[in-house]
LUMZAGU-526990 format. One record per residue: y, x, z of N, C-alpha, C in turn; residue number from 0; residue in three letters. Coordinates in pm, whole numbers. Each point is the difference from the previous one (the first is absolute). Last residue first. Example, Ala and Ser with C-alpha at 12.3 -4.5 7.8 and 13.67 -1.06 7.14 Angstrom:
// residues 2
<<-225, 1285, 708>, <119, 82, 6>, <109, -77, 73>, 1, Ser>
<<-572, 29, -7>, <119, -89, 0>, <120, 90, 0>, 0, Ala>
This chain:
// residues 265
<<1152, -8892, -6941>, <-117, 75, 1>, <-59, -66, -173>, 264, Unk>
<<511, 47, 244>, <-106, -78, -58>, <-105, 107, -35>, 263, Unk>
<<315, 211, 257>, <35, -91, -84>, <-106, -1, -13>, 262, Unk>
<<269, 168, 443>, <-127, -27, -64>, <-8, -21, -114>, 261, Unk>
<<385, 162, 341>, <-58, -173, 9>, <-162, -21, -52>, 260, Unk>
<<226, 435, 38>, <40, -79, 131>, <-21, -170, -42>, 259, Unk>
<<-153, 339, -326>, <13, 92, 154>, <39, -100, 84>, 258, Unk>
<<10, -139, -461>, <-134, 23, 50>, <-17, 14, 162>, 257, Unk>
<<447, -9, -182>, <-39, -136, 19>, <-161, 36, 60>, 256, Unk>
<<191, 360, -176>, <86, -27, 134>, <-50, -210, 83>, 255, Unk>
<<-148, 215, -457>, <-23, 117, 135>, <43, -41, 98>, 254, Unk>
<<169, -223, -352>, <-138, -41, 3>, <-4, 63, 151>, 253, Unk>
<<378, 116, -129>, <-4, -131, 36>, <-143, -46, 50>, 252, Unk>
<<51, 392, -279>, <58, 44, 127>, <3, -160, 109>, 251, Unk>
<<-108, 0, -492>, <-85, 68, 111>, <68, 14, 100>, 250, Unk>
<<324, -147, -232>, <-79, -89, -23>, <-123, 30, 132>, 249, Unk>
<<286, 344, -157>, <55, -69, 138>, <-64, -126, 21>, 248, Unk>
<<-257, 380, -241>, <100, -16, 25>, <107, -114, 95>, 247, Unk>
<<-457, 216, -173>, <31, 57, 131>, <160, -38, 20>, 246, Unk>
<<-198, -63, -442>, <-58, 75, 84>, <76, 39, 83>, 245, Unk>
<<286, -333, -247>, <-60, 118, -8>, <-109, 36, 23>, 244, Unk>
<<308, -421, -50>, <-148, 30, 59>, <-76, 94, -48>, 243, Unk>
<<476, 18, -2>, <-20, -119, 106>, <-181, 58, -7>, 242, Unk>
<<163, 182, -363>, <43, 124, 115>, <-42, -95, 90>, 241, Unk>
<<-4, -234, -435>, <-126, 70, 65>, <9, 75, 126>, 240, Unk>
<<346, -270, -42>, <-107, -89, 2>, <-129, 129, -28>, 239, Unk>
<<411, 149, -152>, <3, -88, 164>, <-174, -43, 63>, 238, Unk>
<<89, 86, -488>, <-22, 139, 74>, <2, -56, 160>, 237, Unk>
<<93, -362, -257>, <-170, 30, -46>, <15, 112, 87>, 236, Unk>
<<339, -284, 204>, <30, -1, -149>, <-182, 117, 8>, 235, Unk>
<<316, -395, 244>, <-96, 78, 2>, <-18, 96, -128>, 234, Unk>
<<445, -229, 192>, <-78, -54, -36>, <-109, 96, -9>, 233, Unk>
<<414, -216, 410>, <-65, 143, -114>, <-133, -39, -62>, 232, Unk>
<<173, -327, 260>, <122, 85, -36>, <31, 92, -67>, 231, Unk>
<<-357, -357, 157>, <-20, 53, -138>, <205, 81, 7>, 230, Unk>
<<-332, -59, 379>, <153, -49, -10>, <33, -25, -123>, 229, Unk>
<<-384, 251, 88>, <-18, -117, 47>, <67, -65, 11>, 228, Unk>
<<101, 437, -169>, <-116, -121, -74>, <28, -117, 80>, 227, Unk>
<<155, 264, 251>, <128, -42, -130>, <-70, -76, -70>, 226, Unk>
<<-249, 195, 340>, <121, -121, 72>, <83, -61, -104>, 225, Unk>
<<-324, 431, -83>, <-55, -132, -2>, <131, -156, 25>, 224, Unk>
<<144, 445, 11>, <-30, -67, -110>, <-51, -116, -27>, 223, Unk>
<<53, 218, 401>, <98, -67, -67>, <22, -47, -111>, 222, Unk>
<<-359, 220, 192>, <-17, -130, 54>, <176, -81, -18>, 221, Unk>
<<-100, 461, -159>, <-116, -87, -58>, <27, -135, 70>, 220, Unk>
<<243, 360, 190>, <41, -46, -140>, <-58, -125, -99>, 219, Unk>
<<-146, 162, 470>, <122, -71, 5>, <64, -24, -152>, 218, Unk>
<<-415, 204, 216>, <4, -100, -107>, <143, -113, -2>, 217, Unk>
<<-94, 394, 331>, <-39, 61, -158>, <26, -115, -102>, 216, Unk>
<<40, -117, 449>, <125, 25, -36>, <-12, 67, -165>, 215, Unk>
<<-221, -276, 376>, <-103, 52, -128>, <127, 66, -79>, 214, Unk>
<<68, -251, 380>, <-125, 66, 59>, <-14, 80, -83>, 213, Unk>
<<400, -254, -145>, <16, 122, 116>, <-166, 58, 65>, 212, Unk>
<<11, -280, -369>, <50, 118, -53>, <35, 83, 140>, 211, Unk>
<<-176, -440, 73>, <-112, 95, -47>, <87, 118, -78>, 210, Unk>
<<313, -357, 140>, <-62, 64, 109>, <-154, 142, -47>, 209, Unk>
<<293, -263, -358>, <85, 57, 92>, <-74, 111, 108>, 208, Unk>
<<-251, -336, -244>, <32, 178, -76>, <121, 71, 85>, 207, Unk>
<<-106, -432, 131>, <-132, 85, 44>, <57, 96, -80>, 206, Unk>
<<314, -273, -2>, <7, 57, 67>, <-144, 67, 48>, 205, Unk>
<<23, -230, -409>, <87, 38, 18>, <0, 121, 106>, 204, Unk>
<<-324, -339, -90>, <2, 138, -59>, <89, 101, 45>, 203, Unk>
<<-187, -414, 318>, <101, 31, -63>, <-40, 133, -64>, 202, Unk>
<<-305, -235, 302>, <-11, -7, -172>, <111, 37, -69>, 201, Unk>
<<-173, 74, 565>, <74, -41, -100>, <-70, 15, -178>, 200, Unk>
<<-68, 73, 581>, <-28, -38, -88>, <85, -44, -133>, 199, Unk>
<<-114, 356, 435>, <68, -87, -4>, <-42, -123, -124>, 198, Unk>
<<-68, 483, 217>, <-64, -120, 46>, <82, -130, 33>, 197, Unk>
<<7, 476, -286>, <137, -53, 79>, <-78, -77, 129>, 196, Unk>
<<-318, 117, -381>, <85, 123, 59>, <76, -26, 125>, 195, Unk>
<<-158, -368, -202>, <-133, 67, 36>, <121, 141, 102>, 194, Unk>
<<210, -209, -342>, <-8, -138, 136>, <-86, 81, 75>, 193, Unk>
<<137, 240, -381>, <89, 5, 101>, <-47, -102, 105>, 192, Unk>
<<-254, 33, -365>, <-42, 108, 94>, <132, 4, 106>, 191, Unk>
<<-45, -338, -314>, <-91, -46, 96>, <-14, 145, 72>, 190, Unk>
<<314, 23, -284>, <40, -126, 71>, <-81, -41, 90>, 189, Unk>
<<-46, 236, -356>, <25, 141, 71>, <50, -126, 110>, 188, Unk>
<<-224, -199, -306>, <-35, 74, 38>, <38, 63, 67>, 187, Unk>
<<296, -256, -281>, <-59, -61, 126>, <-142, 100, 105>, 186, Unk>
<<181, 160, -357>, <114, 22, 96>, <-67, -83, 104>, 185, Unk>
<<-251, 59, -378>, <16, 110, 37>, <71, 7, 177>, 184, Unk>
<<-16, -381, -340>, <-132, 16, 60>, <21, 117, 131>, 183, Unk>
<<352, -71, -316>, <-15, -82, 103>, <-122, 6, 77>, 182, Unk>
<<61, 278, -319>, <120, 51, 62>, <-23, -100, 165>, 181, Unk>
<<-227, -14, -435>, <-38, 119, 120>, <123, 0, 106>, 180, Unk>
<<46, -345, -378>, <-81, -21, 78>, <-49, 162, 114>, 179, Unk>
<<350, 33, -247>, <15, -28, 76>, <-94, -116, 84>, 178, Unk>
<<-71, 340, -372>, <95, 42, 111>, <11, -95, 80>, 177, Unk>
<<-220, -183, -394>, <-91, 79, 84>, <55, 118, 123>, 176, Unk>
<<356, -253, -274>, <-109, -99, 38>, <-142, 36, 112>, 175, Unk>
<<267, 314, -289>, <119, -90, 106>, <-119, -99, 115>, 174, Unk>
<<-170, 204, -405>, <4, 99, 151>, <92, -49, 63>, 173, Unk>
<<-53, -239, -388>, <-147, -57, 104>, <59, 136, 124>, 172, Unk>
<<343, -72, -344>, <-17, -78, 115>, <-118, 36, 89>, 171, Unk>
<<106, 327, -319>, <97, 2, 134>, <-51, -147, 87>, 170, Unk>
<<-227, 304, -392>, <-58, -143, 58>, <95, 6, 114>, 169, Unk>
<<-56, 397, -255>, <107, -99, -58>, <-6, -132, 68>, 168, Unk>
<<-370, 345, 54>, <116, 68, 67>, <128, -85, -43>, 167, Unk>
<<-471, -234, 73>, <97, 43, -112>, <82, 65, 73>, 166, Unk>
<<-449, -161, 233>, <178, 10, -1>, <13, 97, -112>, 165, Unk>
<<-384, -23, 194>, <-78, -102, -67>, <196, -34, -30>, 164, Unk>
<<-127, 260, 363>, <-18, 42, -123>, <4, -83, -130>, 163, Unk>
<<133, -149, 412>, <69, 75, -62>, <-58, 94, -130>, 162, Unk>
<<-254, -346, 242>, <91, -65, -87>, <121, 106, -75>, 161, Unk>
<<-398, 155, 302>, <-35, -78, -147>, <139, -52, -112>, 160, Unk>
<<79, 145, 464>, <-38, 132, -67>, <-15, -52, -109>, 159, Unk>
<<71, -380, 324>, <99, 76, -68>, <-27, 151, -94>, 158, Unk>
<<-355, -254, 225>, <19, -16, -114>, <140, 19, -88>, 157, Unk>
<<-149, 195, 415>, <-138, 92, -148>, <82, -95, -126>, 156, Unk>
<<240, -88, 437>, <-9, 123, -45>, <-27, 59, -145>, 155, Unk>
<<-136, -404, 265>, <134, -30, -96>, <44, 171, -65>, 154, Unk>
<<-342, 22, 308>, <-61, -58, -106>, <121, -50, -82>, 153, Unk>
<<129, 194, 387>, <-45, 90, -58>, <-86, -101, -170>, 152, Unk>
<<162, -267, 367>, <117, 109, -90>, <-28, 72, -97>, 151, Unk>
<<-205, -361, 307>, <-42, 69, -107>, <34, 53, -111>, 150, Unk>
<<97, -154, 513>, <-108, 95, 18>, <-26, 65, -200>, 149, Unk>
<<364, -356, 178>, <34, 155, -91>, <-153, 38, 15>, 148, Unk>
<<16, -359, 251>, <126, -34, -67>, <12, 108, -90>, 147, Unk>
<<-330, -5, 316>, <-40, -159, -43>, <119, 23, -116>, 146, Unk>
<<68, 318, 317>, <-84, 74, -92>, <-49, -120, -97>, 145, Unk>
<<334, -42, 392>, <50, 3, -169>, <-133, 82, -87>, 144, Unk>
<<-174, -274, 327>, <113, -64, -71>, <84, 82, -78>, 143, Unk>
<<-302, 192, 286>, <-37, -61, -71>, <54, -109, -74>, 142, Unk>
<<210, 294, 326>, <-76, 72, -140>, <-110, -50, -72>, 141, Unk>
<<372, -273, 313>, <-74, 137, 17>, <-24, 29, -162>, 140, Unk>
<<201, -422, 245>, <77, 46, -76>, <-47, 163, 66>, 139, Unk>
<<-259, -468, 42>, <38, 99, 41>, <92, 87, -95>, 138, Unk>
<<8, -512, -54>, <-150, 94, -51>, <110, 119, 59>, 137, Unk>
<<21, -575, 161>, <34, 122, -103>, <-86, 134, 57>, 136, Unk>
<<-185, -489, -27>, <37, 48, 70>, <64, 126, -55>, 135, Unk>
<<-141, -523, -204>, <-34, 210, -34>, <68, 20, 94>, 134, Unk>
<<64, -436, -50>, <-58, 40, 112>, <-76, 138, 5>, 133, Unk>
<<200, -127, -516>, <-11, -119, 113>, <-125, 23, 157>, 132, Unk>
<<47, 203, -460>, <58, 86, 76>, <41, -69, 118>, 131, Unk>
<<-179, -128, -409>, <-116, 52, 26>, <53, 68, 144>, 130, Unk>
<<139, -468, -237>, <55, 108, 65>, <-108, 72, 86>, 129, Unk>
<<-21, -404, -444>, <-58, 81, 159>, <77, 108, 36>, 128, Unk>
<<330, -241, -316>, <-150, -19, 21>, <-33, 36, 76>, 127, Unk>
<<474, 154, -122>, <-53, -185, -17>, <-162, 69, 2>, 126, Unk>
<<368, 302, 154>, <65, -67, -44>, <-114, -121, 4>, 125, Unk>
<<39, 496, 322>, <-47, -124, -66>, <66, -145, -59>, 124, Unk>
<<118, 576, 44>, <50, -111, 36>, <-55, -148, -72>, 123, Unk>
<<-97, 579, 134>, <30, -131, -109>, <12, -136, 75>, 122, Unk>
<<-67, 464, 199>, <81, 16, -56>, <27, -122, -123>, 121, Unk>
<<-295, 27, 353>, <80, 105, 64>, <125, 6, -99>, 120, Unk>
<<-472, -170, -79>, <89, -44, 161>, <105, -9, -23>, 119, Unk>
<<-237, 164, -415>, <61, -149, 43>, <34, -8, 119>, 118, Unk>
<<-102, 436, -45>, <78, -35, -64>, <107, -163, -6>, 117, Unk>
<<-433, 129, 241>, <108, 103, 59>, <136, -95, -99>, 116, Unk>
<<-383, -58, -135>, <12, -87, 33>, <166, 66, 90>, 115, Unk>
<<-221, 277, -342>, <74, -90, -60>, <48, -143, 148>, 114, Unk>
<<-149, 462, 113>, <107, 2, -77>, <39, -178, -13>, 113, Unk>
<<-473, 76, 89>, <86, -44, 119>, <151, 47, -31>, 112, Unk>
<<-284, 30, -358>, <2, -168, 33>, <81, 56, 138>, 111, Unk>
<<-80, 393, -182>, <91, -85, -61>, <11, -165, 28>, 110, Unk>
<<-323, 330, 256>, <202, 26, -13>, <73, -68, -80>, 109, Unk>
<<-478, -215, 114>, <42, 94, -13>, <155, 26, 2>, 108, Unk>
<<-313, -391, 182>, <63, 75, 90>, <66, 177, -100>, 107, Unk>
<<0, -596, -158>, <-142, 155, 38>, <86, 88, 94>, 106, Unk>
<<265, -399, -307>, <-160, 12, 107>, <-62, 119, -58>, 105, Unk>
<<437, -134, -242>, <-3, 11, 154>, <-115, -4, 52>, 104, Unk>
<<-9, -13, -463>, <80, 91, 50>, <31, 10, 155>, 103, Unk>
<<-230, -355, -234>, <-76, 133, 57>, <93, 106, 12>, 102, Unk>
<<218, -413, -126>, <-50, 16, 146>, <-109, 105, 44>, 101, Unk>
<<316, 119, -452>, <-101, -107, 24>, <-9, 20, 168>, 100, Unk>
<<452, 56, -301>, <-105, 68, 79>, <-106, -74, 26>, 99, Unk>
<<446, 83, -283>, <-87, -98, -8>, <-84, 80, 100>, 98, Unk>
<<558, 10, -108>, <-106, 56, 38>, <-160, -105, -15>, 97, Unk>
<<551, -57, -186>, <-119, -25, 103>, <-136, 46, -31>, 96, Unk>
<<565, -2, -87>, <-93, 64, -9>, <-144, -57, 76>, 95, Unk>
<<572, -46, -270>, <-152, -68, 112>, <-86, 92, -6>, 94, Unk>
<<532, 137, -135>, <-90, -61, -34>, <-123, -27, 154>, 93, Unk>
<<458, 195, -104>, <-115, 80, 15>, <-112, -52, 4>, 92, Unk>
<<407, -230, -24>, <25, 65, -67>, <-129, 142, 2>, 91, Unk>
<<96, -521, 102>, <-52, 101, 113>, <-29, 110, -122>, 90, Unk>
<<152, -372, -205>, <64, 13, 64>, <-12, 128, 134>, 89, Unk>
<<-263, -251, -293>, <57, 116, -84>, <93, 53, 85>, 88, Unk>
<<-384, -352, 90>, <141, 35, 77>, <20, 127, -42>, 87, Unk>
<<-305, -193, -295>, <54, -121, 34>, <109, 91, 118>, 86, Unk>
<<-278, 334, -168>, <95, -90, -84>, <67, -151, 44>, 85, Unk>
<<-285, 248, 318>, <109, 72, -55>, <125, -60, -144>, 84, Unk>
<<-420, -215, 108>, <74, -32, 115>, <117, 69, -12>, 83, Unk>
<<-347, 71, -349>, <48, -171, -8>, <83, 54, 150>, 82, Unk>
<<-239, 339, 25>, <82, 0, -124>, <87, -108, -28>, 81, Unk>
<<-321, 29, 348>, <99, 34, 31>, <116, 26, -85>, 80, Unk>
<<-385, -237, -92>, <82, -35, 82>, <121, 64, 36>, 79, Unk>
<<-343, 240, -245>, <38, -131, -93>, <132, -81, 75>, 78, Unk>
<<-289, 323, 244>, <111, 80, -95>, <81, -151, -71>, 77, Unk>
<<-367, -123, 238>, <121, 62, 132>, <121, 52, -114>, 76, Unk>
<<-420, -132, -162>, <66, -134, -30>, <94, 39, 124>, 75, Unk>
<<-252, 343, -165>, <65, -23, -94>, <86, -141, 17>, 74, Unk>
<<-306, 189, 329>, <146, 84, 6>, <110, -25, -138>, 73, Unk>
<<-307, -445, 363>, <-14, 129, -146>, <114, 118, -17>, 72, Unk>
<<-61, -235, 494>, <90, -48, -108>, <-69, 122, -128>, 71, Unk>
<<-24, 18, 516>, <-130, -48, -89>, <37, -99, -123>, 70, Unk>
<<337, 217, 299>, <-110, 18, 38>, <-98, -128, -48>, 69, Unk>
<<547, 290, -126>, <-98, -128, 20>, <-154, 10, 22>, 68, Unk>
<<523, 176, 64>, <-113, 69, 22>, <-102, -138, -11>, 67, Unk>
<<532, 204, -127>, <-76, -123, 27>, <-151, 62, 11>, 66, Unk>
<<592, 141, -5>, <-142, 74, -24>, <-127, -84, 49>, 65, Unk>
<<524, 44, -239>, <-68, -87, 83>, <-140, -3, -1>, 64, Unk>
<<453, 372, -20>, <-128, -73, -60>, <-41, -120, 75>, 63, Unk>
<<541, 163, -52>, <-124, -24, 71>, <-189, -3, -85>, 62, Unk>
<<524, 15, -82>, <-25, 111, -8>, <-206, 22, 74>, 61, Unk>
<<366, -403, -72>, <20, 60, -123>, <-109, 137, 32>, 60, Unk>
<<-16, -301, 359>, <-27, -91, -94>, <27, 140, -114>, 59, Unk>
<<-100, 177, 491>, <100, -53, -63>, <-16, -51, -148>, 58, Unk>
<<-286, 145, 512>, <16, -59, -184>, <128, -59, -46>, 57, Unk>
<<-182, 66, 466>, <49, 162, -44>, <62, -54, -171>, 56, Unk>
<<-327, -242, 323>, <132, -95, 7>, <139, 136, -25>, 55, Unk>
<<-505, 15, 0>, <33, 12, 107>, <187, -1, 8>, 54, Unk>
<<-320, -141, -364>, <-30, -41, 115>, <35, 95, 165>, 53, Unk>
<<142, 102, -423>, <56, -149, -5>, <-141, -3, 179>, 52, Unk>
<<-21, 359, -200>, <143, -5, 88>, <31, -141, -1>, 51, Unk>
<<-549, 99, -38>, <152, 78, -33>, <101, -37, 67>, 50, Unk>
<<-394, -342, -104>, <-30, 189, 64>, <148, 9, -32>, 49, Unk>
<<-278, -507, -42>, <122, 104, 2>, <-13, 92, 81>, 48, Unk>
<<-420, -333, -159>, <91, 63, 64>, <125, 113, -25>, 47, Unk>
<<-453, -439, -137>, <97, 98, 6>, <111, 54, 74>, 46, Unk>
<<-544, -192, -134>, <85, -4, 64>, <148, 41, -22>, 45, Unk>
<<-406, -323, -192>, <50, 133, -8>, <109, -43, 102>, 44, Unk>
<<-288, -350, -123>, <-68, 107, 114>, <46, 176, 18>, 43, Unk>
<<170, -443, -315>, <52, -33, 108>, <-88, 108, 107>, 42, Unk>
<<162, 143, -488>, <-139, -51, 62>, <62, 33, 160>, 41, Unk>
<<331, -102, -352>, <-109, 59, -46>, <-185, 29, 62>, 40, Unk>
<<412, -208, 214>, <-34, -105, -139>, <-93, 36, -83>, 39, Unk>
<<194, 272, 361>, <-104, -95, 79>, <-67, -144, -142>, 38, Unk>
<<352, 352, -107>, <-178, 103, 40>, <-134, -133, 61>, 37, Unk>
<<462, -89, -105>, <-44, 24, -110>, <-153, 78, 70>, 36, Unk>
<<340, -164, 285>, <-85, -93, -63>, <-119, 50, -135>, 35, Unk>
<<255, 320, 239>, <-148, -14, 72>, <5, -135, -70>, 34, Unk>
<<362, 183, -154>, <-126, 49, -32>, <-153, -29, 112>, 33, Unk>
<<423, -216, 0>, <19, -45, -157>, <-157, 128, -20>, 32, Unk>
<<218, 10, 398>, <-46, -79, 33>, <-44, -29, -180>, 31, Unk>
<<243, 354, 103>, <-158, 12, 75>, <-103, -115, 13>, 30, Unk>
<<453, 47, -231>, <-75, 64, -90>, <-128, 3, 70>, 29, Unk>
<<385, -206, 210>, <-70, -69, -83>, <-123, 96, -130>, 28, Unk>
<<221, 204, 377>, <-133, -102, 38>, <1, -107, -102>, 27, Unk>
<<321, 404, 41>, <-180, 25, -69>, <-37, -113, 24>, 26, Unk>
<<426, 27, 195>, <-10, 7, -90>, <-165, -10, -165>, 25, Unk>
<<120, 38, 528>, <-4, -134, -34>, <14, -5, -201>, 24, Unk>
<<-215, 443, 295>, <75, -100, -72>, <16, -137, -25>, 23, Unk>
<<-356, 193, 355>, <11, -15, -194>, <153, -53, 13>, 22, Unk>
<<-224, 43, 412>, <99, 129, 24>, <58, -27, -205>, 21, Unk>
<<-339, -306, 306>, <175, 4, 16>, <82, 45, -107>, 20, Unk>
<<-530, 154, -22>, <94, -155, -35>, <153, -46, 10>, 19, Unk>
<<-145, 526, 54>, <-41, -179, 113>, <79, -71, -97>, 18, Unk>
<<-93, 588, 113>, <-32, -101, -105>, <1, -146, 73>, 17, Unk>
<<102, 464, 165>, <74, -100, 11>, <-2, -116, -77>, 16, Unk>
<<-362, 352, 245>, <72, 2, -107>, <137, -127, 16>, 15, Unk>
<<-451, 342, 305>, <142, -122, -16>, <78, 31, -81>, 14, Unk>
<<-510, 129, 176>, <93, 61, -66>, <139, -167, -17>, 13, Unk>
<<-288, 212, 433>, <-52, -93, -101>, <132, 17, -102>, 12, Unk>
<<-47, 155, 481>, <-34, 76, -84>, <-33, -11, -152>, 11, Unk>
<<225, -236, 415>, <-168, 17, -49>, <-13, 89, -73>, 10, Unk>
<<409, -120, -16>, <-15, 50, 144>, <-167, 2, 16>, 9, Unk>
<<191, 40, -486>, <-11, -124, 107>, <-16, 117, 163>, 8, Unk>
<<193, 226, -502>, <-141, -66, 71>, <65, -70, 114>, 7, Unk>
<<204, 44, -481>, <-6, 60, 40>, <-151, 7, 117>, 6, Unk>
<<398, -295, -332>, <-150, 81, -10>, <13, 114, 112>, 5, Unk>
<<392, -307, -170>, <-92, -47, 156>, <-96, 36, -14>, 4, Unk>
<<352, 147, -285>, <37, -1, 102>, <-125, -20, 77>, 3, Unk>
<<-52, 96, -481>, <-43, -82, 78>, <62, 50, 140>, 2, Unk>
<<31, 179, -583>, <22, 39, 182>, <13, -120, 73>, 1, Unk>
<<-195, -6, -504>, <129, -2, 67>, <-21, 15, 151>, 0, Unk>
């Protein structure tokens, strides 16, 4: 969901509108009913709110509630989040929480510096060590959105696998495998508009807006994508091979990401 307060700092440092404050008064008995649960499960895990609830965008019937836990098992993160969704049936898009180990944040490659980038900048510390406590914020350049997309192209090889591997009758999984590309994809063209523009953002939306006027050829393709990603329109198998054609608007993203930001080595 589109973030009013993302963008960059007078430093040059990236600025989002994520803050404690900003949660719904509504969500907080669901925030507080899950960090007990994480801190009951093991008092050395961490957890955190990402998304529109944490930047106070979330509306209760239509909202996800998007959770990020750091050094919590992924089967005892799923388990929780299952038990939590059902107990507030009520948040009609259900819980979600992520599992990440603390080696995910140490070292210096593109994806660990992505992932800390990430916790700064865009989650919101709930109960245990706060890995993001006196972190200073992270330049809003081409190593942050390359930390964030650099491995498009490898989501690439394994979208190819999964379409073949598609029933021409299989409407959900290409629904499903449409609009995971869609999101990956958009946020991508998101890190070439911040780079491009010199600015910074994660909005899909208006990055397809703006990368269709640099890239005007992919003005059809990147509307498509916007619908996937909206689920307004659904994917369907021929779509989906023409998307990641040879040389098609998919490639065309890559190319354009390679050329002005880099991707993963």
């Amino acid at each position: 969901m589109f973030d009013p307060g993302e963008g960059v700092d007078l430093d040059g440092t990236i600025r989002t509108g994520v803050d404690r404050s900003k949660v719904p008064f509504a969500f907080e008995p669901l925030l507080v009913a899950c960090a007990k649960a994480v801190s009951d499960a093991r008092p050395s895990a961490s957890l955190y709110v990402y998304g529109s609830v944490a930047t106070g965008m979330a509306r209760r019937a239509t909202s996800d509630v998007d959770l990020l836990s750091v050094g919590l098992p992924p089967l005892h993160a799923a388990s929780l989040a299952q038990q939590l969704s059902e107990r507030f049936w009520g948040f009609r898009r259900g819980v979600e929480i992520g599992a990440a180990r603390p080696t995910d944040f140490d070292g210096e490659g593109d994806e660990v510096y992505g992932n800390r980038v990430f916790l700064r900048h865009y989650c919101v510390h709930l109960v245990g060590p706060d890995a993001t406590r006196d972190v200073p914020a992270f330049p809003a350049d081409r190593r942050a959105a390359r930390g964030f997309n650099g491995d498009l192209a490898q989501h690439r090889r394994r979208w190819d696998d999964e379409l073949r591997a598609q029933s021409v009758d299989d409407l959900p999984g290409a629904v499903a495998l449409g609009r995971r590309i869609a999101r990956k994809s958009l946020v991508a063209v998101a890190g070439l508009v911040s780079i491009h523009d010199d600015t910074w953002t994660t909005d899909r939306n208006s990055a397809a807006e703006r990368w269709t006027q640099v890239r005007p050829g992919l003005s059809g393709s990147l509307a498509l994508l916007r619908n996937w990603s909206d689920s307004t329109a659904v994917a369907t198998v021929d779509e989906l091979e023409v998307m990641l054609s040879a040389g098609g608007a998919i490639d065309s993203v890559i190319a354009n990401f390679q050329e002005l930001i880099g991707l993963w080595t």
